[in-house]
C-alpha positions in Angstrom: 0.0 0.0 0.0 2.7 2.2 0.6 4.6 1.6 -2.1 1.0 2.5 -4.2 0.7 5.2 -2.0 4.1 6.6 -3.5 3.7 5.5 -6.9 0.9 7.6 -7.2 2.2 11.0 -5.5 5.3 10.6 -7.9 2.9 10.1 -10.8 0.6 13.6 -9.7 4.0 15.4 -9.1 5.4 14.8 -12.3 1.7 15.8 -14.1 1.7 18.9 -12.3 5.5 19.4 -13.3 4.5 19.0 -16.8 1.4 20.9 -16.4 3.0 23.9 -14.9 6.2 23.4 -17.7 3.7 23.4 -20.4 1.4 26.2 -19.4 4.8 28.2 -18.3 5.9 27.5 -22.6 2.2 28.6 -23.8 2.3 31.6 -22.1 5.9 32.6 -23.0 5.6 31.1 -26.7 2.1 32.4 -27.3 2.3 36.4 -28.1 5.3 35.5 -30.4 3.3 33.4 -32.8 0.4 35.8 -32.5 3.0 38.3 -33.3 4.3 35.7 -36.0 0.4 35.7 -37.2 -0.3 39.3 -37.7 2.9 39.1 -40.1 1.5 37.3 -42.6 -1.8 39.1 -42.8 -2.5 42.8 -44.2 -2.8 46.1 -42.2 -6.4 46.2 -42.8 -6.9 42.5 -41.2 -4.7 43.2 -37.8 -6.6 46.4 -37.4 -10.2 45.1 -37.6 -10.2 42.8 -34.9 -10.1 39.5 -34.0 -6.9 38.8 -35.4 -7.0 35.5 -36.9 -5.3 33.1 -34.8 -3.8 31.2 -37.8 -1.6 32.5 -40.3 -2.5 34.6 -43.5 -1.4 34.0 -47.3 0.3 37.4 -47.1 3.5 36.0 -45.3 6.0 36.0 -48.5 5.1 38.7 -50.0 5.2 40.7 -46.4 8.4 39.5 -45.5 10.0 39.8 -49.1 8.4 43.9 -48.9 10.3 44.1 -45.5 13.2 42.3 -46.3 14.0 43.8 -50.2 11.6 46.6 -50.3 12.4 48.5 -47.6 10.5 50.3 -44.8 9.1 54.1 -45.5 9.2 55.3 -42.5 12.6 54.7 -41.8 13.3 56.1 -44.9 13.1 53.1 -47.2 15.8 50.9 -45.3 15.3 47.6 -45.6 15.2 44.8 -42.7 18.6 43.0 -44.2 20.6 46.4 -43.8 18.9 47.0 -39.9 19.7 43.1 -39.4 23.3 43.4 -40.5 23.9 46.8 -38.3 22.7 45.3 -35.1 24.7 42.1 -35.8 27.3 43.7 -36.1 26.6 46.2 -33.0 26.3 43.3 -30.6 29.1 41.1 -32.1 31.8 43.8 -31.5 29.9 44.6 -28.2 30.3 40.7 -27.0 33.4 40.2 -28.3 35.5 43.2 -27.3 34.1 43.1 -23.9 35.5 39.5 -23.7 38.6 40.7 -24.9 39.5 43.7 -22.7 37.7 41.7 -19.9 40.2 38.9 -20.4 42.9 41.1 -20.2 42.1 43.3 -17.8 41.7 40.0 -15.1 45.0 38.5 -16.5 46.9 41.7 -15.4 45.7 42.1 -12.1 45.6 38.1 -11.4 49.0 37.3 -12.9 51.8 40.0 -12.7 52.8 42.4 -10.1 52.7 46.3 -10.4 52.0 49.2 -8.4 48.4 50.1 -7.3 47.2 46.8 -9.2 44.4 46.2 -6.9 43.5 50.1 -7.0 43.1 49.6 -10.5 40.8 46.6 -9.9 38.7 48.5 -7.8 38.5 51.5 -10.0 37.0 49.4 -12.9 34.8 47.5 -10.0 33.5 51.0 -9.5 32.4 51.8 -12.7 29.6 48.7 -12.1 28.0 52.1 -10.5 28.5 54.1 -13.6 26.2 53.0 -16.3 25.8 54.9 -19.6 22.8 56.7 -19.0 24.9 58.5 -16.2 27.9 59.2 -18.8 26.3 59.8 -21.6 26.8 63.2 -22.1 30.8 63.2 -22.1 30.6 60.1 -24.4 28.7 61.7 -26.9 30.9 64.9 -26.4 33.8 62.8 -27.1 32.3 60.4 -30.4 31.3 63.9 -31.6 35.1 64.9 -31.8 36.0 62.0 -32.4 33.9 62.1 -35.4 32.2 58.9 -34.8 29.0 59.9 -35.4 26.8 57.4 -37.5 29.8 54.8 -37.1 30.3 51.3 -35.9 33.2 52.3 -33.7 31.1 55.2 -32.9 28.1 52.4 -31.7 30.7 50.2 -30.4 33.3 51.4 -28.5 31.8 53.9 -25.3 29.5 50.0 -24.8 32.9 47.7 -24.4 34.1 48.4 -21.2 32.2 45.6 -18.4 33.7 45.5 -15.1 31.2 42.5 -14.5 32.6 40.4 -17.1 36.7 41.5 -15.4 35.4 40.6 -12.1 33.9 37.3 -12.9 37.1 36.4 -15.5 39.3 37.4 -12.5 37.3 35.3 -10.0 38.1 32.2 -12.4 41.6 33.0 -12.5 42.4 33.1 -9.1 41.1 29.9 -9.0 44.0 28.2 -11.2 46.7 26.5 -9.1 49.8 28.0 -8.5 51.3 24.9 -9.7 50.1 25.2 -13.5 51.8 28.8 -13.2 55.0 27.3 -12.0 55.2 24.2 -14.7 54.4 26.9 -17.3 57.5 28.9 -16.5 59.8 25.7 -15.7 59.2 24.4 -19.2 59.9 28.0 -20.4 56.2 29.6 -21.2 56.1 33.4 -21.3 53.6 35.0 -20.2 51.6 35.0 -23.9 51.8 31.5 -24.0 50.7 31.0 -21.0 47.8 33.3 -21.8 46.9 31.2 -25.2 47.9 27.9 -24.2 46.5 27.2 -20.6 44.0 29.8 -19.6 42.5 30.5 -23.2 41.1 26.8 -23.0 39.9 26.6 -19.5 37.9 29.7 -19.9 36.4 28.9 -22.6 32.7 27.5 -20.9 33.0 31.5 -19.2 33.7 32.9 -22.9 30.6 31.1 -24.2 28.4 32.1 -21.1 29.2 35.2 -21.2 29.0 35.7 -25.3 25.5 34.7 -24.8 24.7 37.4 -22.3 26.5 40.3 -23.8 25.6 39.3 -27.6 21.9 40.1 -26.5 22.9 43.0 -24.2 24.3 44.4 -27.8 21.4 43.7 -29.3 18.9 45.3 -27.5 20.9 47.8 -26.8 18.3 51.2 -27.5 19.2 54.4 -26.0 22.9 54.5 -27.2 22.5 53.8 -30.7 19.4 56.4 -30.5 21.9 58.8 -29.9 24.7 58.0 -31.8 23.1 57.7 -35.5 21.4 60.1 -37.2 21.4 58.2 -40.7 18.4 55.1 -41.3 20.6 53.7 -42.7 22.7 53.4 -39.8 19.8 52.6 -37.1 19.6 49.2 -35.6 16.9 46.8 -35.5 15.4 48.4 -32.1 16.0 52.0 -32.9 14.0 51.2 -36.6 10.7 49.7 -34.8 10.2 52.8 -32.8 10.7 54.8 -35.5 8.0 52.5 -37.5 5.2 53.1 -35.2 3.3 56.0 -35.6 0.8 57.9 -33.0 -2.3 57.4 -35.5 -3.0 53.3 -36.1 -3.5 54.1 -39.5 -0.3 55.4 -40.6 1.8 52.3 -39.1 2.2 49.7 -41.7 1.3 47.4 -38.7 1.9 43.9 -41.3 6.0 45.2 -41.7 6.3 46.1 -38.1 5.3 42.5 -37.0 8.0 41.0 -39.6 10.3 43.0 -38.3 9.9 42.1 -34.3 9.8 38.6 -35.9 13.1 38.7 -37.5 14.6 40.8 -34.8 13.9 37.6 -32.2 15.2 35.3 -34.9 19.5 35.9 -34.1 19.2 36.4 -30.6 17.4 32.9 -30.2 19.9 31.6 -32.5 22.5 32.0 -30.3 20.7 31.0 -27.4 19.7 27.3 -29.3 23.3 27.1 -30.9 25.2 27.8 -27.6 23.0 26.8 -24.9 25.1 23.4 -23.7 28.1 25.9 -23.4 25.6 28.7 -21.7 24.5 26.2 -18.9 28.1 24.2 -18.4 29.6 27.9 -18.2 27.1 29.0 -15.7 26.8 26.0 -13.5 30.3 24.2 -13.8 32.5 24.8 -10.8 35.0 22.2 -11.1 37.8 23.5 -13.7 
C-alpha cells in the first residue's frame, strides 16, 4: 500500500510538473506566434479585430516587402541592412568586452605592479556608472572624435564591463599556482601561457558570457538612439520605434510585425546554438 501510495504521489508530481512546464511554454511562446500571425496578414486584417489566430497567405510577400523593399518610414531601409547593423553592433559589443575583460583579469591576477588592486577596484567601481549617467561626455567625445553614425562610434563607449573582469578574474584566481610554475619551468612566457593554458579553460566562461553580452548588444536602444542620425545606420530596435506612428493608420502594422519577428530570430539563435556551453559555463565549478 505504501509503495501504491508513492507510486501515485510521484505520478501527480510529475503531471503537475509537466502541467506547470507546459502552461509556463504557452504563455511565453504564445504572443510570439500571434506576433508571427499578424505578419503574414494585411494592415487592414490586424486592425479590424479579431486577429486570426492562424496564419495569412500574405506571409512571402510581407516578408519579401520588409526584407527587399524597404520600410518608408525609416526612410526606405530595408530589414537586411537593420539586421546586419545590429549584428554587427552586438558582435563587437560581446566580443570586445570578452577581450578587454580577459585582459584586464590577466593583469591584475598574474603579474605584479604598483596600485594593481586600485586599478581593480576603479573598474569595480564603474559597475556604479552606467551609460545613462555618462552619456553626455561620451557623446561629447564620439562627436570629436567624429564617430557619429559609425560602428566604432556604436561600439566602442558599450565595451568596457567590469562585470565580465570581475567574474574572469574570480576564475583566474582559481587556477593553481602549480600550472603557473610548470608553465615557466618548461619556459612559457607569459603570452603563452595566456593562449595555451587559460584561453582553453575559460572557454565555458567565454561562451556564457558571449550569450549574455551578444543580447545585451542587441537590444541595446538608448545609445545607438543617440549615436546615429542616418536610417541607414539605425539598428533593428531603434527602426521599430521609428515604425510606429501615433495614428494606427499610418503604421504599416503587417512590416512592423515582420520585423519584431526577424529581430527575435539571431538572438534565439544564439541562445539554441550555444546553450550546452551557456548552462556548463554557468553552473560548472569544477575547472
Amino acid at each position: 500500500m505504501a509503495d501504491g501510495a508513492m507510486i501515485g504521489t510521484s505520478l501527480r508530481s510529475r503531471l503537475m510538473g509537466h502541467f506547470l512546464l507546459v502552461l509556463g511554454v504557452i504563455v511565453v511562446v504564445f504572443p510570439i506566434y500571434y506576433v508571427f500571425v499578424a505578419s503574414t496578414h494585411t494592415v487592414q486584417t490586424i486592425l479590424r479585430p479579431p486577429l486570426p489566430l492562424l496564419p495569412g497567405p500574405e506571409g512571402p510577400a510581407n516578408y519579401a516587402e520588409a526584407i527587399f523593399g524597404g520600410v518608408g518610414r525609416i526612410g526606405g531601409v530595408g530589414v537586411g541592412r537593420l539586421l546586419w547593423n545590429t549584428t554587427v553592433v552586438a558582435l563587437g559589443i560581446a566580443v570586445g568586452k570578452i577581450i578587454i575583460s580577459m585582459a584586464s583579469a590577466y593583469a591584475i591576477v598574474f603579474f605584479r605592479f604598483p596600485l594593481r588592486m586600485a586599478c581593480f577596484w576603479l573598474i569595480f567601481i564603474t559597475l556604479m556608472l552606467p551609460v545613462e549617467v555618462r552619456i553626455l561626455p561620451t557623446y561629447k567625445v564620439m562627436v570629436e572624435l567624429h564617430l557619429i553614425d559609425t560602428y566604432a562610434g556604436l561600439i566602442l563607449p558599450l565595451i568596457a564591463s567590469a562585470t565580465a573582469t570581475l567574474l574572469f578574474r574570480q576564475f583566474f584566481m582559481t587556477i593553481p599556482n602549480e600550472l603557473l610554475e610548470a608553465a615557466r619551468v618548461d619556459g612559457a612566457g607569459p603570452w603563452r601561457f595566456f593562449r595555451d593554458i587559460l584561453l582553453p579553460l575559460s572557454l565555458t566562461n567565454i561562451a556564457a558570457l558571449f550569450v549574455i553580452l551578444f543580447i545585451y548588444g542587441w537590444t541595446q536602444y538608448l545609445w545607438p538612439l543617440l549615436i546615429t542620425n542616418s536610417n541607414s545606420m539605425n539598428t533593428i530596435v531603434i527602426a521599430l520605434r521609428k515604425m510606429i506612428s501615433f495614428a494606427d493608420a499610418d503604421t504599416p502594422w503587417n512590416l512592423v510585425m515582420v520585423t519584431s519577428i526577424l529581430a527575435i530570430l539571431p538572438p534565439i539563435l544564439v541562445v539554441v546554438l550555444m546553450q550546452r556551453w551557456f548552462v556548463k559555463g554557468l553552473v560548472e565549478t569544477e575547472k
